[in-house]
C-alpha positions as CSV (number, residue, x, y, z in Angstrom):
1,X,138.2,264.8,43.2
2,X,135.7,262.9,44.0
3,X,136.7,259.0,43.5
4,X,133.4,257.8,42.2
5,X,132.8,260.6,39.1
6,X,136.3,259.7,38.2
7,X,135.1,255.5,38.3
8,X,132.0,256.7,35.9
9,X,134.4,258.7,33.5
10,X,137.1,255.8,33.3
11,X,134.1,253.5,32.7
12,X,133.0,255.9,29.1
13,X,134.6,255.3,25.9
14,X,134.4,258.4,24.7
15,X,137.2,261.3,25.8
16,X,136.3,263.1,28.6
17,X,139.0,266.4,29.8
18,X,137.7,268.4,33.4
19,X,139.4,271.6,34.1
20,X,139.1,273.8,37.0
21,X,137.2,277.5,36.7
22,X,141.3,278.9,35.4
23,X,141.3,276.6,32.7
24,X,143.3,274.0,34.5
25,X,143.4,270.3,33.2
26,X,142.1,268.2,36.8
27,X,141.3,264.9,35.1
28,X,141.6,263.3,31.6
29,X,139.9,259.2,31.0
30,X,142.0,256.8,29.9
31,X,140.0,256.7,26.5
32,X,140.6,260.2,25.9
33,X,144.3,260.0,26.8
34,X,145.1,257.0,24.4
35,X,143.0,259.2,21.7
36,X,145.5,262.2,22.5
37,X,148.4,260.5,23.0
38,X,149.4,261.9,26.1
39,X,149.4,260.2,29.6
40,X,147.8,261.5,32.5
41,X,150.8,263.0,34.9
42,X,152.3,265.0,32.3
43,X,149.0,267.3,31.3
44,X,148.2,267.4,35.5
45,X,147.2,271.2,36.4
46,X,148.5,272.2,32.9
47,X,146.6,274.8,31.3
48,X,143.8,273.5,28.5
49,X,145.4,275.4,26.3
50,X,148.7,273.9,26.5
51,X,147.3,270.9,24.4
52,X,144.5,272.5,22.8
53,X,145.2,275.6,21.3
54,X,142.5,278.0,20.7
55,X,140.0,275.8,23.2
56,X,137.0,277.9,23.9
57,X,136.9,275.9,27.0
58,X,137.2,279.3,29.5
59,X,134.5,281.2,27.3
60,X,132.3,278.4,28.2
61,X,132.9,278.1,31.9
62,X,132.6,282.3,31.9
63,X,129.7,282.8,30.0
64,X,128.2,279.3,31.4
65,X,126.8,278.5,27.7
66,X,128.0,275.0,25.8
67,X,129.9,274.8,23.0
68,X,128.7,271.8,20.8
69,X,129.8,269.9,17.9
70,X,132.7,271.7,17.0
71,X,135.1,269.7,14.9
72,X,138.8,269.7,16.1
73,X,141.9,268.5,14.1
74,X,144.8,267.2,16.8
75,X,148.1,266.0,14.8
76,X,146.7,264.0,12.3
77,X,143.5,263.1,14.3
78,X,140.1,265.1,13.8
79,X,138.0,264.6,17.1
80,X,134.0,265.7,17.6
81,X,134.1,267.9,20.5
82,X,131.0,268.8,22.9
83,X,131.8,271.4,25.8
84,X,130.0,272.1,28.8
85,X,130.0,274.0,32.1
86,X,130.5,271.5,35.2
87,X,128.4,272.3,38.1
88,X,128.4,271.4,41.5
89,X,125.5,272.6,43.6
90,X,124.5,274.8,41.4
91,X,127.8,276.7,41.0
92,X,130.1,276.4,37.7
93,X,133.0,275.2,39.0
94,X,134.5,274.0,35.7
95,X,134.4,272.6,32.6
96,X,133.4,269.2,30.9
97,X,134.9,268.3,27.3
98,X,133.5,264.9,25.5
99,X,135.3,264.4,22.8
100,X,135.6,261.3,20.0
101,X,137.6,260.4,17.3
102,X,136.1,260.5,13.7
103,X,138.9,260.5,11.7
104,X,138.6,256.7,10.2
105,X,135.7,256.5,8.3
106,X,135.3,252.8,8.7
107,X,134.3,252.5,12.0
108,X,131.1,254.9,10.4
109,X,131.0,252.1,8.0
110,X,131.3,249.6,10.2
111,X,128.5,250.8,11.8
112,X,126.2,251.1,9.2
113,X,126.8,247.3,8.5
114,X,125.7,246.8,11.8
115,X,122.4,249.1,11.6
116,X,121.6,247.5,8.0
117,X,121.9,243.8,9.9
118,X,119.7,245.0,12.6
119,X,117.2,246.3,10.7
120,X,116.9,243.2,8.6
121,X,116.5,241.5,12.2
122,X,113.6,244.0,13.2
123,X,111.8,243.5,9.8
124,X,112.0,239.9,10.2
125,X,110.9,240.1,13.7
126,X,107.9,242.5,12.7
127,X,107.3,239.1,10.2
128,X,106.7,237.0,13.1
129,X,104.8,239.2,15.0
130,X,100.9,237.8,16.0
131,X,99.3,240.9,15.4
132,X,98.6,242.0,11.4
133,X,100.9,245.0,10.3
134,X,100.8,246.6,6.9
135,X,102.2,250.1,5.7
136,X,101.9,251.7,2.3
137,X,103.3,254.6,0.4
138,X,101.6,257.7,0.0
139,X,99.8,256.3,-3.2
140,X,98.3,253.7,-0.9
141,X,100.8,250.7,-2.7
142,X,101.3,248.5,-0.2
143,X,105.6,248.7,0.6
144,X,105.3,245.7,3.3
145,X,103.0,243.6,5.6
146,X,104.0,240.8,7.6
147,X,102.9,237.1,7.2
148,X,100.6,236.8,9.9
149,X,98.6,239.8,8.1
150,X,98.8,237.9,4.6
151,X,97.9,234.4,6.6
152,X,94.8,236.3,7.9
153,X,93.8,237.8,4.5
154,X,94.5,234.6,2.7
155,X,97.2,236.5,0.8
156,X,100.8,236.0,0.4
157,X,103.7,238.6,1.2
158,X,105.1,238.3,-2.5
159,X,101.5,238.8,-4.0
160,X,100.5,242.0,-1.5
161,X,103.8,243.8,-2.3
162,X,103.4,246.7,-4.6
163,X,99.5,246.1,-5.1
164,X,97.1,249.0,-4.0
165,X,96.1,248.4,-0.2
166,X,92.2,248.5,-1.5
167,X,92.9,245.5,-3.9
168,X,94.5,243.3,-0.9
169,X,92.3,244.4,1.8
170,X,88.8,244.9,2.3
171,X,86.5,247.7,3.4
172,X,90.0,249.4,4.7
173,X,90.4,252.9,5.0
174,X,94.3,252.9,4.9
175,X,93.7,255.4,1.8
176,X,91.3,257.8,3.6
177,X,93.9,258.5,6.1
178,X,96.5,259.2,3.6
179,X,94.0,261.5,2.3
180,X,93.0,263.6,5.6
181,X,96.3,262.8,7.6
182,X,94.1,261.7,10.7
183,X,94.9,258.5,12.8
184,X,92.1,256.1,13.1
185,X,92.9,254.0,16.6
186,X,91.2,251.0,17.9
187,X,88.4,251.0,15.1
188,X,86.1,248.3,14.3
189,X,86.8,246.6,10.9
190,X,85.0,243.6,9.2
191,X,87.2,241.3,6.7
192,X,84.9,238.5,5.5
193,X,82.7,236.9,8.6
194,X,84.9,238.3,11.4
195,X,85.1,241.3,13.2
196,X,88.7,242.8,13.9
197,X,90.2,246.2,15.9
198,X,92.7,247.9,13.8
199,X,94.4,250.9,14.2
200,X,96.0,253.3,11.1
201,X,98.1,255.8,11.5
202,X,99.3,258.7,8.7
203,X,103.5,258.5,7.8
204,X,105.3,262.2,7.7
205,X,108.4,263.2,7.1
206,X,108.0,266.9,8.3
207,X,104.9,268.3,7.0
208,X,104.4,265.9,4.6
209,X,102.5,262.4,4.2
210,X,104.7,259.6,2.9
211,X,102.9,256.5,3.8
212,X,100.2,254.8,6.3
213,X,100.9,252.4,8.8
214,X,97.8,249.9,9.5
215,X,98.3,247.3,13.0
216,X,95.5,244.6,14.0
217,X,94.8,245.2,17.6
218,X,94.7,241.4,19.2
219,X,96.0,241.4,22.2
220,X,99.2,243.6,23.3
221,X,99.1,246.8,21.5
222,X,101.8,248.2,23.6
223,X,104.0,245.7,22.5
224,X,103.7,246.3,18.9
225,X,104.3,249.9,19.5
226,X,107.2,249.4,21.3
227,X,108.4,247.6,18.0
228,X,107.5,249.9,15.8
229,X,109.1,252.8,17.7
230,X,112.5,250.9,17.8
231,X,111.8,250.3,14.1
232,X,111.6,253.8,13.4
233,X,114.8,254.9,15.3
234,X,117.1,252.5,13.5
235,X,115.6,254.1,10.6
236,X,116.9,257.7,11.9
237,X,120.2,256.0,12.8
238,X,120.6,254.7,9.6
239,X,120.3,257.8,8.5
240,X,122.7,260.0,10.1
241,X,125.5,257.6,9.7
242,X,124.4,257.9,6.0
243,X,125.0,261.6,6.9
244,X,128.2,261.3,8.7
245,X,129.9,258.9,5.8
246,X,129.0,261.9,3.2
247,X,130.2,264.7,6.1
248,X,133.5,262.7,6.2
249,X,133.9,261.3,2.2
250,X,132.3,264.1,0.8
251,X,132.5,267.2,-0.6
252,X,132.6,270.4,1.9
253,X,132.2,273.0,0.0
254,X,129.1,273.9,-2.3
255,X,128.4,276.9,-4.8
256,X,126.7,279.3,-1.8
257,X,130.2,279.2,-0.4
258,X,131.6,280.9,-3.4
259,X,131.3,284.8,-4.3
260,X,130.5,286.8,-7.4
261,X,130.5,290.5,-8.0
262,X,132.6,290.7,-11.0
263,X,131.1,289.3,-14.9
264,X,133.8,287.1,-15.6
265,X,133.7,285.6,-11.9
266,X,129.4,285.4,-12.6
267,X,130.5,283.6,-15.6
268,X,132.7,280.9,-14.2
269,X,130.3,279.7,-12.3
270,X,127.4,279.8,-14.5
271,X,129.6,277.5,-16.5
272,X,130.3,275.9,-13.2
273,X,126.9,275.0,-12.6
274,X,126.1,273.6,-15.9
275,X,129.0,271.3,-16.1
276,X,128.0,270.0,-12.9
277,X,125.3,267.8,-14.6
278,X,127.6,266.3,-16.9
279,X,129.9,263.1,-16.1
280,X,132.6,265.1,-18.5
281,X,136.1,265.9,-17.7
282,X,136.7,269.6,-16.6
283,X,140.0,271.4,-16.3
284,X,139.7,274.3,-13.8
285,X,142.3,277.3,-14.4
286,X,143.5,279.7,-12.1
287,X,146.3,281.1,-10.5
288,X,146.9,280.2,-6.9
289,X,144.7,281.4,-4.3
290,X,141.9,282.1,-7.0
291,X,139.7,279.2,-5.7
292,X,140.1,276.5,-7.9
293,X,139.6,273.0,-4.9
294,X,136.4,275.6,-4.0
295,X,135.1,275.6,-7.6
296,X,135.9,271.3,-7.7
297,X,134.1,270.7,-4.4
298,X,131.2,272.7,-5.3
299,X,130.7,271.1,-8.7
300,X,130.9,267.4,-7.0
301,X,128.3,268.7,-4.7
302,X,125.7,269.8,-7.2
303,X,126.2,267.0,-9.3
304,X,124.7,263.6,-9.3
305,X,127.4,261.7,-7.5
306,X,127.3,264.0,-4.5
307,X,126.3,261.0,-2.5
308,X,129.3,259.4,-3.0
309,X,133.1,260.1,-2.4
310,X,135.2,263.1,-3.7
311,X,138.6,262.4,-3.3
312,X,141.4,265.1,-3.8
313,X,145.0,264.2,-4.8
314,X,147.6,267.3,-4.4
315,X,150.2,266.1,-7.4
316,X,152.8,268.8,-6.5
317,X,152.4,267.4,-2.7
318,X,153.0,264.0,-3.5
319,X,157.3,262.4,-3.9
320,X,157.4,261.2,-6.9
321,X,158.2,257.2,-5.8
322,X,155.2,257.4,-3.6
323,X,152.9,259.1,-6.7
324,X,151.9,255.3,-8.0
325,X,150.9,253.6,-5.0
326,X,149.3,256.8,-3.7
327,X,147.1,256.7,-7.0
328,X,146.5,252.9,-7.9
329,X,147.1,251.3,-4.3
330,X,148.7,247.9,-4.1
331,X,148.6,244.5,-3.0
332,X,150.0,242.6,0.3
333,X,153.6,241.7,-1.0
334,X,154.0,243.7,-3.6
335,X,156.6,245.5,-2.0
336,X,158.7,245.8,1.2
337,X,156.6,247.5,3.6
338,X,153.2,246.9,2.5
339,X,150.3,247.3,4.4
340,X,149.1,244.1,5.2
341,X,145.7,242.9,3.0
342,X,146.9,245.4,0.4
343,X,145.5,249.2,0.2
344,X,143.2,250.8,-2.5
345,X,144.6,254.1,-4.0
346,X,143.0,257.3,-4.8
347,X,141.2,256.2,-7.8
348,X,139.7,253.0,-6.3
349,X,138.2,255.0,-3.2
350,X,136.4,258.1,-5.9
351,X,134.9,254.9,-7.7
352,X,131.4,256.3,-8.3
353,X,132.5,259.3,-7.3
354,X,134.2,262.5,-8.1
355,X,138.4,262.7,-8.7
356,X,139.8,266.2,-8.0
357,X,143.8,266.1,-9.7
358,X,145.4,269.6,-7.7
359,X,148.6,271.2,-9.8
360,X,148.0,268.1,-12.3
361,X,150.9,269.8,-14.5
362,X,153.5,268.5,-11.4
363,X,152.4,264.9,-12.1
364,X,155.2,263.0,-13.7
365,X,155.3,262.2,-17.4
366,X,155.2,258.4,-16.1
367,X,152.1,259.0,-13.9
368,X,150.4,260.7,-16.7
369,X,150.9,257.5,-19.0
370,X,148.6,255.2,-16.2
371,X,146.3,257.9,-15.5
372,X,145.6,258.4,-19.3
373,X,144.8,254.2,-19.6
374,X,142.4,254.4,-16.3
375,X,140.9,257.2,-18.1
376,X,140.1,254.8,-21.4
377,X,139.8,251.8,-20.4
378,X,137.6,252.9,-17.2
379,X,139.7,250.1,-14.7
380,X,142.5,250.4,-12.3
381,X,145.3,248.1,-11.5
382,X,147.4,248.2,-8.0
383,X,150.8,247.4,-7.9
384,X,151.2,243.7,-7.3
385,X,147.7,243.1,-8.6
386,X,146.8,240.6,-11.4
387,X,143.3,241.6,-12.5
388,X,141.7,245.4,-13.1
389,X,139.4,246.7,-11.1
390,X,136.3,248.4,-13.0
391,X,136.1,252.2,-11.7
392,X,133.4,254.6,-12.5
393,X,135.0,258.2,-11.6
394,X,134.9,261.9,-12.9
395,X,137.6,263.5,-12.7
396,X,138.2,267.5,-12.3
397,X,141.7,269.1,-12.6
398,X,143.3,271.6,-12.0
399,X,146.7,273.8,-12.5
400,X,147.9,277.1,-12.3
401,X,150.6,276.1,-14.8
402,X,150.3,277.1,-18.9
403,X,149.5,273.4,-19.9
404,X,150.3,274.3,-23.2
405,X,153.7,275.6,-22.6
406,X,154.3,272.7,-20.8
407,X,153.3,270.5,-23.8
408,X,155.6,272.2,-26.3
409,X,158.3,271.5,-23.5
410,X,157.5,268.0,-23.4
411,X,156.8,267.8,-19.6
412,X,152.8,267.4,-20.2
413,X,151.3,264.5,-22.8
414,X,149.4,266.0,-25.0
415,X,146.7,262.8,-25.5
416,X,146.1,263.2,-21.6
417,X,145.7,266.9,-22.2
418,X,142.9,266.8,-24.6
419,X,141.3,263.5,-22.9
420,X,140.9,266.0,-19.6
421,X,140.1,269.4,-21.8
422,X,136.5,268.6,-22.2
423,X,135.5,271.7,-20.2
424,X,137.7,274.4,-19.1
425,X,136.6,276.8,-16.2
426,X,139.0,280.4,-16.1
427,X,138.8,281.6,-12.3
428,X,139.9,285.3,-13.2
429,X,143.0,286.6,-10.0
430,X,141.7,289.4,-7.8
431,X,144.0,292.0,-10.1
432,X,141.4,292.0,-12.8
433,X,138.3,292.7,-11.1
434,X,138.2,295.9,-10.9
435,X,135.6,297.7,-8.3
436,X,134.5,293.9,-7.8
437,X,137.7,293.6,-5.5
438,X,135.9,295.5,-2.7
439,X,132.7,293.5,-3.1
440,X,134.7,290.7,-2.1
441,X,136.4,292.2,0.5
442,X,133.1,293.4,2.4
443,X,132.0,289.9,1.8
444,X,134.7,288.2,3.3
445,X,134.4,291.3,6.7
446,X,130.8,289.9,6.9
447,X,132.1,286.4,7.3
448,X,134.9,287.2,9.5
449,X,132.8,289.6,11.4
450,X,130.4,286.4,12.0
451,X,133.4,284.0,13.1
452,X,135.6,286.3,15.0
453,X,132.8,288.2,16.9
454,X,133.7,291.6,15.8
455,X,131.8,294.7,14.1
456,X,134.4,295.8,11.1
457,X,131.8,298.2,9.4
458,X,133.8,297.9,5.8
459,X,137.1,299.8,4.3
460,X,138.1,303.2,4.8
461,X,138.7,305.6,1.7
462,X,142.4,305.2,1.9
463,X,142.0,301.1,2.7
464,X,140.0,301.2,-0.5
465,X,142.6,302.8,-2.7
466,X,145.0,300.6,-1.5
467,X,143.5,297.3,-2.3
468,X,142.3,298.2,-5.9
469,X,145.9,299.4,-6.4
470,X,147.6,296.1,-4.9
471,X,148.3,293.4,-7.3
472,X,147.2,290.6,-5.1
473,X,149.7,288.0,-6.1
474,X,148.0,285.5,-3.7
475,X,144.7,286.7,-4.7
476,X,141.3,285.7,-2.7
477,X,143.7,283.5,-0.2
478,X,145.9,286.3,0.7
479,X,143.0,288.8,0.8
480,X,141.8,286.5,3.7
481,X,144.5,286.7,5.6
482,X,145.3,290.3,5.3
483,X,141.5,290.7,6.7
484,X,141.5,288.2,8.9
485,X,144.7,290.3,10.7
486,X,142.9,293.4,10.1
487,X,140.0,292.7,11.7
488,X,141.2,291.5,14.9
489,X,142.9,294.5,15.2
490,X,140.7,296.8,14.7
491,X,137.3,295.1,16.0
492,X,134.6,297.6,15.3
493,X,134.6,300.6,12.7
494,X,136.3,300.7,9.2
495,X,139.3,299.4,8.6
496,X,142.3,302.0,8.4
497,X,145.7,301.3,6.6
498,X,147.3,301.3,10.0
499,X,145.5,297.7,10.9
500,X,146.6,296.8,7.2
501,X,150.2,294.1,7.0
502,X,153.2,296.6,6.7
503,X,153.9,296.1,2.9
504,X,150.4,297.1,2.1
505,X,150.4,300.1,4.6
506,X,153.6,300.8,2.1
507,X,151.9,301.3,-0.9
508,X,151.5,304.4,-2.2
509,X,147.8,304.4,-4.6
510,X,147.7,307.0,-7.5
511,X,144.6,307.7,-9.3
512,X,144.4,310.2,-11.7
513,X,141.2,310.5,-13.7
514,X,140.0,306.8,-14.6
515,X,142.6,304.5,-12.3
516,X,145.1,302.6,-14.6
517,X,146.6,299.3,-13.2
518,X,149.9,297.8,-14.3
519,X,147.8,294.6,-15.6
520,X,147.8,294.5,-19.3
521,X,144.4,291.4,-19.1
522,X,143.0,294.4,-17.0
523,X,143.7,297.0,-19.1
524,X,142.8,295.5,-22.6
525,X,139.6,294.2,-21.4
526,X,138.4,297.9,-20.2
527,X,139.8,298.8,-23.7
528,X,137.8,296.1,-25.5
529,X,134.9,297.3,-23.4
530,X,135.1,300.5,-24.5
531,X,135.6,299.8,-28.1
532,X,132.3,297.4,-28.2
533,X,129.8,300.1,-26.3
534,X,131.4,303.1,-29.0
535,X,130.2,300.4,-31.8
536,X,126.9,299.4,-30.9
537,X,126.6,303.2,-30.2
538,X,128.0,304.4,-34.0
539,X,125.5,301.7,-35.1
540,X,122.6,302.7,-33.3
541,X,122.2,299.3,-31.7
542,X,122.6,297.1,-35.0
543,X,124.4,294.2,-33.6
544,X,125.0,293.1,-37.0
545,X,126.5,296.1,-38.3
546,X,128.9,297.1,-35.2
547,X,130.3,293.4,-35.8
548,X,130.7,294.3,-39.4
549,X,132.4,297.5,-38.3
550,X,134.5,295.3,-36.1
551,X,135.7,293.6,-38.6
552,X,134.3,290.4,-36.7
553,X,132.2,287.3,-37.1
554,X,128.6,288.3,-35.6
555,X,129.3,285.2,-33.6
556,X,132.2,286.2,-31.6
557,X,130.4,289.8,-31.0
558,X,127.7,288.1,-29.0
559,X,129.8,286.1,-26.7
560,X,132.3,289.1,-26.1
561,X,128.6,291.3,-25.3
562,X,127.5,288.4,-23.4
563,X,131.0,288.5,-21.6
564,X,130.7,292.4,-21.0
565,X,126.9,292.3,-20.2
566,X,126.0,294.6,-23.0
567,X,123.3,292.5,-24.6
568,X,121.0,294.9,-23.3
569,X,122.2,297.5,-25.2
């Protein structure tokens, strides 16, 4: 290989893999061995996917098309990965992969310390410059000029700030080019007795006008516009670290990514959606699978502290000696085997942000005592520590466990219960869905058909019966993975039971006349159904009456209508 390429790829800090036209690993950098963990002989004309399962590294060298930005966990590490075709005269003769480590957020921060300084330095630089700058916002208030500028107007920087561009300078046109969005270069401008070039130029973001930029033209205009250019790019960076500390902190999920066919599933997340605007407490119910972390991410994300941090704590995953300093973190010293300078905990890192509590009924009756104070008194403590530590967090829970069971049992406080049980979201299981279960499934064929490359063209008749008959103890969660098989099995068409996991391909569907499940929620609710639409019928439509007939407060009639979608009737 040649000896010089491999000098330039030693000399990058980011991870760089070659492999050969079979998929061969030719030649890994040092930085992207110490970021794998591996040294260099022992990966030597070992197939990529040896180390990196499921690489797409031979579909790119086959096809000759990149494969960009695709996130990749390894271990414990998540690296950004960027793959390429490597060409030599002309011919593919390989592959390239770049790869970086993202997985500690502070080097993002870190960074964005460093792009905040730097633009400080290139505003204060701008300040010194000769030549007059101003720039305004799209209602032509002045948002900053530099002192030479206010020196030549007679002005100060403190006393142009936030005035109107026409009350600090005269006979500009800095609002006329806000107004038609057309640059004015190099025009002649008189200010008092003397005779200056200026240039203005309109400010968009897309399509739109946010501001005007106005220069005086003394002497080196490509200077200044050199200036202004870096200017605007630490601008941009500062914006996509911005980006990349939410990508990283944030939530992932968001309410497009969740799916509705059935009224009570339309009805969690119109709840779902309201509650989002509130800083209250919300419990989220549902059996396992149903999508309760995909209901907490997606309120976080509509809220108003989607900028800021949603942390998720997995109670059940947690031992119960590590549950404390997991939670509240703890100071250097406070125990044998702390992390030097200390570590914040769970709660400290959401500050401002967005708490998600998984299987809360798992947390120990301890643990539920500390998390019901950080609740009141709005302040955290870490082990070791000696003063609080003010925290702003909402918090969203969730269980699959009866709460209330657990509470006559004595394994769930009841003060921490009701301090949570501000708003309660039911996620209905799969089982009581009805028809709606094979909405969801052609959704989820759609999405898998998108990822996986294939054309699955639905469920057969027989598929069908099958899966409205199957209880679904794993609900949407195992419906993904019994498609997910499927679909790579059978690759175009409908699906048939024999692509189905043997214990569904087992079942044995009866339907006779209207289908009846074994699931007494399902069964009552097409009961109560039933019962409502004969009342409001026998009533002609007098909602007041069929309640009355009910022998129920007209009240409760609504809501069960509302819950049914009868209000139209």
């Amino acid at each position: 290989m040649d000896r010089k390429l491999i000098d330039f790829l030693e000399s990058l800090h980011n991870g760089v893999m070659l492999v050969d036209r079979e998929g061969m690993i030719r030649h890994v950098n040092s930085a992207g061995c110490q970021m794998l963990g591996i040294k260099l002989n022992e990966v030597l004309s070992r197939p990529v996917t040896s180390i990196a399962p499921g690489s797409d590294m031979k579909q790119v060298i086959r096809e000759g098309k990149p494969s960009l930005h695709r996130e990749i966990r390894f271990g414990d590490k998540i690296f950004l990965v960027n793959r390429t075709p490597y060409l030599e005269n002309g011919e593919i003769v390989g592959g390239i992969s770049v790869f970086q480590d993202v997985t500690d957020y502070e080097m993002a921060t870190r960074k964005l310390s460093q792009q905040e300084l730097e633009l400080r330095q290139f505003k204060e630089l701008i300040n010194q410059l000769y030549d007059g700058l101003v720039m305004c916002d799209k209602h032509g208030y002045i948002t900053m000029i530099n002192e030479t500028y206010c020196e030549f107007l007679g002005t100060t920087i403190e006393e142009a700030i936030g005035k109107h561009v026409t009350e600090v300078i005269e006979n500009t046109r800095m609002h006329i080019v806000l107004e038609t969005g057309k640059p004015e270069i190099d025009q002649l401008m008189r200010i008092g007795d003397r005779e200056i070039i200026v240039s203005r130029m309109p400010l968009r973001e897309g399509d739109q006008i946010v501001g005007a930029l106005g220069k005086v033209v003394f002497s080196d205009l490509r200077e200044l516009r050199s200036i202004v250019e870096r200017y605007n790019i630490m601008e941009r960076k500062l914006d996509f670290y911005r980006q990349e500390l939410k990508r990283m902190m944030g939530a992932k999920y968001s309410f497009d990514h969740l799916f509705a066919d059935h009224p009570l599933m339309k009805e969690a997340i119109k709840l779902a959606k309201r509650i989002a605007q509130t800083k209250s407490s919300v419990f989220i119910l549902g059996e396992s699978g149903t999508g309760k972390e995909l209901f907490a991410h997606a309120i976080h994300e509509a809220s108003p502290r989607a900028e800021n941090a949603f942390v998720r704590v997995n109670c059940a995953a947690i031992p119960k000696d590590l549950m404390e300093a997991e939670l509240f973190g703890y100071e250097e010293g406070a125990f044998t085997g702390a992390k030097k300078g200390g570590k914040p905990g769970k709660i400290e890192l959401a500050n401002g942000g967005t708490l998600f509590l998984d299987e809360i009924g798992d947390m120990p009756l301890d643990m539920q005592v500390k998390l019901l104070r950080v609740l009141q008194e709005r302040e955290v403590e870490r082990i070791g520590g000696t003063r609080p530590i003010p925290v702003d967090i909402r918090v969203i829970a969730a269980t699959h466990r009866p709460l209330e069971q657990l509470i006559k049992e004595g394994k769930f406080r009841e003060d921490l219960y009701y301090r949570l049980h501000v708003f309660t979201i039911n996620i209905p299981p799969l089982r009581v869905q009805g028809e709606s279960i094979l909405a969801m499934a052609n959704h989820l064929i759609a999405k898998l058909n998108r990822e996986l490359y294939t054309q699955v063209e639905g469920l057969s008749d027989r598929v069908k019966q099958v899966f409205l008959s199957h209880r679904w103890p794993g609900n949407v969660r195992e419906m993904q993975n019994v498609l997910e098989r499927a679909v790579q099995l059978a690759e175009k068409g409908p699906l048939e039971l024999e692509h189905l996991p043997p214990y569904l391909q087992g079942e044995q569907p009866t339907v006779q006349g209207e289908s009846v499940s074994l699931d007494l929620e399902a069964e009552l609710a097409k009961a109560e159904k039933r019962v409502l639409e004969a009342a409001l019928k026998h009533c002609a439509g007098n909602k007041a009456k069929a309640a009355a007939l009910l022998g129920i407060h007209r009240a409760s009639l609504y809501r069960k209508l509302e819950k049914y979608q009868l209000l139209a009737e």
